[in-house]
C-alpha positions in Angstrom: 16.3 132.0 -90.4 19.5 130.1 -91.4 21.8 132.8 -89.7 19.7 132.4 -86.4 20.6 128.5 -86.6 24.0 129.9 -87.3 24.1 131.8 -84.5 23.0 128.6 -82.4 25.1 126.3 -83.1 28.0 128.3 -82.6 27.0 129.1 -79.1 26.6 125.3 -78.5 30.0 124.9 -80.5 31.5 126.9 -77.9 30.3 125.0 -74.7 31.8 122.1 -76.3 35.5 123.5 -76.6 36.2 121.9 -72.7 34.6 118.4 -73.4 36.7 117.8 -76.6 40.1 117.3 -75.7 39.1 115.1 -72.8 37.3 113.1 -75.6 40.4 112.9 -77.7 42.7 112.2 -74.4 40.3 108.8 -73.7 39.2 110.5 -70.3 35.5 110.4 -70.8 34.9 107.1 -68.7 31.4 106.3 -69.3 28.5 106.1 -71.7 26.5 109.8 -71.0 29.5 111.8 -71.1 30.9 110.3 -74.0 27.3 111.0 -75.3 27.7 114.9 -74.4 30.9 115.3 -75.8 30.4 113.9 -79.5 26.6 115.8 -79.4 28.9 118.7 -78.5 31.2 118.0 -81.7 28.7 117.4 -83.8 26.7 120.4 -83.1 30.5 122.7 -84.1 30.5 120.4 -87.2 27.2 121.2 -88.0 28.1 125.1 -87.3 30.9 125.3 -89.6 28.9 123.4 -92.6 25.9 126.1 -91.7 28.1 128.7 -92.6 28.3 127.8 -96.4 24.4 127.1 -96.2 22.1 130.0 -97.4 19.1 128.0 -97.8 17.2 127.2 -94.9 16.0 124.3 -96.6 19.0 122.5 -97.7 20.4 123.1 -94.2 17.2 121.5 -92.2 17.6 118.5 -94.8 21.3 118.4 -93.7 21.1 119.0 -90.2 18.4 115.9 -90.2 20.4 113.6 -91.9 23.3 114.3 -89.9 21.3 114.1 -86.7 20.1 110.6 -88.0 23.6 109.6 -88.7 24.4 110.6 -85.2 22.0 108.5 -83.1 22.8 105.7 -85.1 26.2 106.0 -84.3 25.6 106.7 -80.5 23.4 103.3 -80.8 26.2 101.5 -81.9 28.9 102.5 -80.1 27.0 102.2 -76.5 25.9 98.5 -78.1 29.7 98.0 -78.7 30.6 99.7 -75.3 28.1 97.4 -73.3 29.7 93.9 -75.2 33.0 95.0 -74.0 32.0 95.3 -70.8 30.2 92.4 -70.5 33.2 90.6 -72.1 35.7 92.1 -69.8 33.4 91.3 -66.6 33.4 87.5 -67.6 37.0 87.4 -68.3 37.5 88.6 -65.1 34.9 86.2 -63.3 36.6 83.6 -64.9 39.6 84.6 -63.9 39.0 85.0 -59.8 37.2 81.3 -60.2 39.9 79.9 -61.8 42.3 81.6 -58.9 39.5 80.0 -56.3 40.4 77.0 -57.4 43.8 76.8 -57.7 43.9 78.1 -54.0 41.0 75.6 -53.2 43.8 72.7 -54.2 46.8 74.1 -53.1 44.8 74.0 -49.8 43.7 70.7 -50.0 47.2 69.2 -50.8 48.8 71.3 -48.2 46.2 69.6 -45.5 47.1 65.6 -47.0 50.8 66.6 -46.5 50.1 68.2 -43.2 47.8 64.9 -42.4 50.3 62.7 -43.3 53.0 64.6 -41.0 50.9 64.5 -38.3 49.9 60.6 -38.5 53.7 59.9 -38.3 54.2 61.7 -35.1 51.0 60.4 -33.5 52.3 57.1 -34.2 55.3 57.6 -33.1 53.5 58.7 -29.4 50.4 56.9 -29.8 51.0 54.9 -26.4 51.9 57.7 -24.3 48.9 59.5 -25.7 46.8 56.7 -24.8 48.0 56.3 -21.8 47.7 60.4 -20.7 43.9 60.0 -22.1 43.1 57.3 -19.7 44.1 59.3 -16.9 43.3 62.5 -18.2 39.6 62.2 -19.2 38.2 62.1 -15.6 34.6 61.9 -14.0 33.4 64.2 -11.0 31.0 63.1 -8.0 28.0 63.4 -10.6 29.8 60.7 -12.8 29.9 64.0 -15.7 33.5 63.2 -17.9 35.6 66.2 -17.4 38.0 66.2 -20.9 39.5 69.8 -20.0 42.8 68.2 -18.5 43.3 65.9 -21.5 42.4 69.4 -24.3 45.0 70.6 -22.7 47.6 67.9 -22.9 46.7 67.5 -26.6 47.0 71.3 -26.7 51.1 70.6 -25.5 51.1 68.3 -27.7 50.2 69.9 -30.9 52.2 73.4 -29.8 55.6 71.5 -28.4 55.7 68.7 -30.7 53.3 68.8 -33.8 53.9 72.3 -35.0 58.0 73.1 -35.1 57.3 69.5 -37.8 55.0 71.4 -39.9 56.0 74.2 -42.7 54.3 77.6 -42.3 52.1 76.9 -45.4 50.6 73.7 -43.9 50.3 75.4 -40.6 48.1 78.2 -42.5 46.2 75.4 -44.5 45.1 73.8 -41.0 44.3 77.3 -39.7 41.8 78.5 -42.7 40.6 74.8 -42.4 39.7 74.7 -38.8 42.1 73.4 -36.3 40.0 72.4 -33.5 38.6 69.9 -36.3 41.6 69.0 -37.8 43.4 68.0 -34.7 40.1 66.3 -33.5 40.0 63.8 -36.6 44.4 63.4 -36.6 44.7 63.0 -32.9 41.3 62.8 -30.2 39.7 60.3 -32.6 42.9 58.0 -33.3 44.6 57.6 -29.4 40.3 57.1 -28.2 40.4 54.8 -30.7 43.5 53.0 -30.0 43.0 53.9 -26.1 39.7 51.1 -26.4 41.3 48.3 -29.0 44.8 47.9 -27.6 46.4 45.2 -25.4 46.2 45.9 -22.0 49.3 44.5 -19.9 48.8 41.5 -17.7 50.7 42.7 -15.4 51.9 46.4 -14.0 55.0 47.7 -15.7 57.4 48.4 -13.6 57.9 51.9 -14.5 54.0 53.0 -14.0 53.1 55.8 -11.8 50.0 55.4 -9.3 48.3 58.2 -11.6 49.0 56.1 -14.7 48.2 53.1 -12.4 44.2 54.5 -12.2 44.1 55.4 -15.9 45.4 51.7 -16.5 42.3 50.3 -14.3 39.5 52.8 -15.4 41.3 51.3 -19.6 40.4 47.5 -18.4 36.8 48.0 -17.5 35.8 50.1 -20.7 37.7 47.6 -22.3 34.8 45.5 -20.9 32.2 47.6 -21.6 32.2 49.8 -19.2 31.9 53.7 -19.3 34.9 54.3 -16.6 36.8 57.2 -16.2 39.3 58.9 -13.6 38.3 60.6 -11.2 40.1 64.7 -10.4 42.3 64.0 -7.9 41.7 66.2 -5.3 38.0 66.4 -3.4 37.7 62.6 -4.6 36.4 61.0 -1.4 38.5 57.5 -1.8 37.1 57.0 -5.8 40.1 56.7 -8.1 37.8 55.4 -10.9 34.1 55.8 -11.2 32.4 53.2 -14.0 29.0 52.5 -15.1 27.4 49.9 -17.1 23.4 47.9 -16.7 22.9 50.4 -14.8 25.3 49.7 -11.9 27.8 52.1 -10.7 31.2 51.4 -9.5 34.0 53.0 -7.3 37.3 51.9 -7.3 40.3 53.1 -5.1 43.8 51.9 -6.8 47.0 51.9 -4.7 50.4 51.3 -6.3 52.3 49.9 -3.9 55.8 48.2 -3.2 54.0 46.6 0.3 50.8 45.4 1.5 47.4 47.4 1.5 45.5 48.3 5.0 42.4 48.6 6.2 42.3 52.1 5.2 41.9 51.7 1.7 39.2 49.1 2.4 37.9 51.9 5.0 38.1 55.0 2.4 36.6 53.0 -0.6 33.5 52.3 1.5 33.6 56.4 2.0 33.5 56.6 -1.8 30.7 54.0 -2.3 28.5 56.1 0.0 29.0 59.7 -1.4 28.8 58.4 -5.1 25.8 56.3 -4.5 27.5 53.5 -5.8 26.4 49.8 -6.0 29.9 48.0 -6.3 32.7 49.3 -4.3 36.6 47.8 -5.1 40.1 48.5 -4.5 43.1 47.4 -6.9 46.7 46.7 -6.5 49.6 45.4 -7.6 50.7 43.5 -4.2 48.0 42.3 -1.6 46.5 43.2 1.2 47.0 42.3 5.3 44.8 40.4 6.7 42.8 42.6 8.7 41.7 44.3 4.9 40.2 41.0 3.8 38.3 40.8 6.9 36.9 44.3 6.7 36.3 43.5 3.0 34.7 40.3 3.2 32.4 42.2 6.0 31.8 45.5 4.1 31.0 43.5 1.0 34.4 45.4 -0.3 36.3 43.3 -3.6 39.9 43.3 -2.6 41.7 42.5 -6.3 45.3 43.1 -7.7 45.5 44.4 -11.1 45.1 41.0 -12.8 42.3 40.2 -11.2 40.4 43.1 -12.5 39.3 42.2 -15.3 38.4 38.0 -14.1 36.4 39.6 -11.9 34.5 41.7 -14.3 34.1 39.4 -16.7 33.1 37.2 -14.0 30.5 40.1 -13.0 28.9 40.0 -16.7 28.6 36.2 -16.3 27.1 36.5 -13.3 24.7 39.5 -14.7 23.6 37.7 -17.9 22.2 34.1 -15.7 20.0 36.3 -13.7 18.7 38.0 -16.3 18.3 34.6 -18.5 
């Protein structure tokens, strides 16, 4: 019997000859063929002792012990094998959290730096800014705000002026952060806000355009409450400005002029009040009007005013509002 377990193990001893040196090279990569290759070994250890064993006895107490030996030892390195892992996972978690979070603040500096760049040059513009928002943030014939002209301009903005002042890591930052909400906190929020607090000129600069002229009127009545906005320009119907507030709708027509406004302002604002369904219809100024305007004013139930008067008059309107309601 003991040279028929002889003749066994050498044959496993032999399929074992390619899985060796792989062991011994540190190819064997995971747990079950590591597992074949040392049962291989052990099975052409256990051949060579079998051929100084006569007695099949001694050689089935042997080969038992030594198989004992050898599940114990499989038990302990996979036990060892499976620690290492585990250890070498965490390490490595540890490590890509600890690189999250170094990025995470790099980040978050890079967007107070990037902030604090973009404040100063906001600053710097804030009144033009204002001052393109009031005529760029327009209303159509439904009285629906229309912001697409004034994206835009803050679009110029940001790509002609903003960017070349900001590094390419800070541009990134804003980019992985969001732009449309960066810029909407750093520049929308700040020139609406300072758009509705500021002093309003008494009087028109001389250096106003007609179209800055509207956005100048439309900036004194929400001043004053009102929800007024431009209108687009083209397909207007003699509106400049349409403004709402208690429920009463108003058109105004604004002429920047070096002379005298005519009856056909008077005649083209009366136009407006009709197609917008308007209750209060007014033209602005920054001269006066001949005297055939009053009189088809005064008739039409038109407000002739000049820029000054604007806001007397709406204040004056409130007043006038809050009695009858009292």
């Amino acid at each position: 019997m003991a040279a028929g377990f002889r003749k066994i193990l050498l044959s496993r001893a032999l399929t074992w000859t390619y899985a060796y040196p792989k062991l011994l090279l540190g190819k064997v990569k995971n747990v079950g063929a590591a597992g074949s290759s040392i049962t291989g070994f052990t099975w052409l250890i256990l051949s060579v002792v079998a051929l100084f064993f006569d007695s099949t006895r001694w050689f089935g107490i042997f080969m038992l012990g030594s198989c004992a030996l050898f599940l114990v030892g499989i038990l302990v390195w996979a036990l060892v094998s499976a620690k290492s892992d585990e250890r070498k996972a965490g390490i490595e978690t540890e490590r890509q959290r600890s690189q999250l979070e170094d990025q995470a603040k790099r980040r978050r500096l890079l967007l107070d730096s990037a902030k604090q760049t973009v404040d100063v040059i906001v600053t710097e513009h804030l009144e033009t800014l204002a001052n393109q928002r009031d005529v760029l943030v327009r209303a159509d014939r439904y009285g629906v705000v229309d912001g697409q002209a004034w994206n835009k301009e803050v679009q110029y903005f940001v790509d002609t002026v903003v960017r070349p002042k900001l590094s390419y890591e800070e541009a990134e930052a804003i980019a992985a952060s969001g732009m449309s909400a960066f810029f909407q906190n750093a520049i929308e929020e700040r020139v609406a806000r300072h758009s509705e607090t500021r002093p309003l000129p008494d009087r028109v600069p001389d250096a106003m355009t007609p179209v800055e002229f509207e956005g100048a009127c439309a900036a004194v009545l929400r001043s004053l409450g009102w929800d007024a906005s431009t209108t687009q320009g083209s397909g207007d119907q003699g509106a400049d400005v349409i403004a709402t507030k208690n429920g009463r709708r108003l058109v105004i027509q604004c002429k920047l002029y070096t002379g005298v406004v005519g009856n056909k302002s008077i005649q083209e604002v009366i136009a407006a009040k009709v197609f917008y369904h308007a209750d209060l219809a007014v033209v602005v100024c920054n001269s006066g009007y001949t005297k055939s305007a009053m009189t088809l004013a005064a008739a039409s139930g038109v407000k002739p005013l000049t820029y000054p008067e604007l806001r007397l008059w709406a204040v004056g309107l409130d007043a006038e509002t809050a009695s009858k309601a009292g």
